[in-house]
N, C-alpha and C positions, 0 to 999 in steps of 0.2 A: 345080825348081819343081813338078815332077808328084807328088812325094815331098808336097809340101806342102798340098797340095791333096787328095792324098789321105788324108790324116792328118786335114783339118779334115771332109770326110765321112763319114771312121769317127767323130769325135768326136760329129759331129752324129747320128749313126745310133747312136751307144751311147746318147746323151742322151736321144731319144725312146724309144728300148726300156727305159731306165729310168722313163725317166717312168710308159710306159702299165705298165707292172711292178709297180707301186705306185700305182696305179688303181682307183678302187671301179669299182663296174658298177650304174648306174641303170637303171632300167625305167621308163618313163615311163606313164600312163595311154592316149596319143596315138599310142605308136608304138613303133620300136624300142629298144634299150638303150644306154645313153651310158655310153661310160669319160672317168670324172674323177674328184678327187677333193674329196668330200664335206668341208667344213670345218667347219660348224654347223649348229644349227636354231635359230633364234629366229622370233616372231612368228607362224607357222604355215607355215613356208617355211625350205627348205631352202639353205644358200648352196653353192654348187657349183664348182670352180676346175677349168678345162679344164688340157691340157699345155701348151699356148702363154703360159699365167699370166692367161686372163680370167677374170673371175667372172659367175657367173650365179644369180641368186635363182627357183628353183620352188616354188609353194605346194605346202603339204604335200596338198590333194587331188588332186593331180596327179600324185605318185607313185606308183607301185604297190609298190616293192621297190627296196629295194638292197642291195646283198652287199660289206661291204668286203673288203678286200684280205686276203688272207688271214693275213697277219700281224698284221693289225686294227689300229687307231690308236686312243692311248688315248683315252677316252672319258670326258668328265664333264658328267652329267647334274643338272639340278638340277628337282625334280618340286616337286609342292603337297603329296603326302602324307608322300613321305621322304625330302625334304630332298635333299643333294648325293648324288650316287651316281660310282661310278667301276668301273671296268673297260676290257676289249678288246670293243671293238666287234665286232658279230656280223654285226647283217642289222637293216634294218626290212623289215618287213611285216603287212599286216593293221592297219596302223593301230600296230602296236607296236615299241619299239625292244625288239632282245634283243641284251643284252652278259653276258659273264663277268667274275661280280666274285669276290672271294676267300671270297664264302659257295657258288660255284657258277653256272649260268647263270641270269640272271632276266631274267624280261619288262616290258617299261613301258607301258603303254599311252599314246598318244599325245596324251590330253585329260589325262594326269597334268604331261604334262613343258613347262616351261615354255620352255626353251632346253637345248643341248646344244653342246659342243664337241668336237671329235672334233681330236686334239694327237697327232702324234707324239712317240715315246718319246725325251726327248731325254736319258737318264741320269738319274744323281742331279743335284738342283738343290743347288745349291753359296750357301751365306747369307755375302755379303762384310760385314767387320764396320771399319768406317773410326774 
């Protein structure tokens, strides 16, 4: 019984050190920095998912900065001036998203972009044909 018990604590202690692992780092205008991870931006607000799986919406003037995870999460942006854009997400700040697209690293400013997705890499997408 002790065997098992201890086995469900290491699982649970891996789970959470994966989680925060793969954690962006917000900066709030209010206070200190929040690790979550960042899923979208629409409507001028950012939607935010903690490790426990809640979600939380922050208006975009509330943030100061966030730094994703360093492996970055794919990223698709879609602006007023050019259209869809894609890359690894970088960092917003100052009001602008910066990701790496396959032209190099570019900046968006954040009165361009209408909505964003921020998607982990899940592979090639596979087209079923019935």
């Amino acid at each position: 019984m002790k065997w098992g018990i201890r086995f469900v604590i290491l699982g649970i202690a891996v789970a959470i050190s994966g989680a925060a692992a793969n954690a962006d780092t917000i900066q709030l205008n209010s206070g200190s920095p929040l690790t979550a991870t960042v899923t979208k931006y629409s409507n001028n607000a950012f939607e935010i998912r903690s490790a426990d799986g809640k979600t939380t919406s922050y208006p975009a003037a509330n943030v100061r900065q966030i730094d994703f995870e360093q492996t970055g999460p794919r990223a698709q942006l879609t602006t007023r001036t050019n259209g869809r854009q894609e890359g690894t997400a970088v960092s917003f700040a100052n009001g602008s998203f910066k990701i790496t697209t396959a032209e190099g690293n570019r900046q968006f400013p954040l009165i361009f972009v209408e909505r964003a997705a921020f998607v982990p890499d899940r592979g090639q997408e596979v087209e079923v044909i019935s």
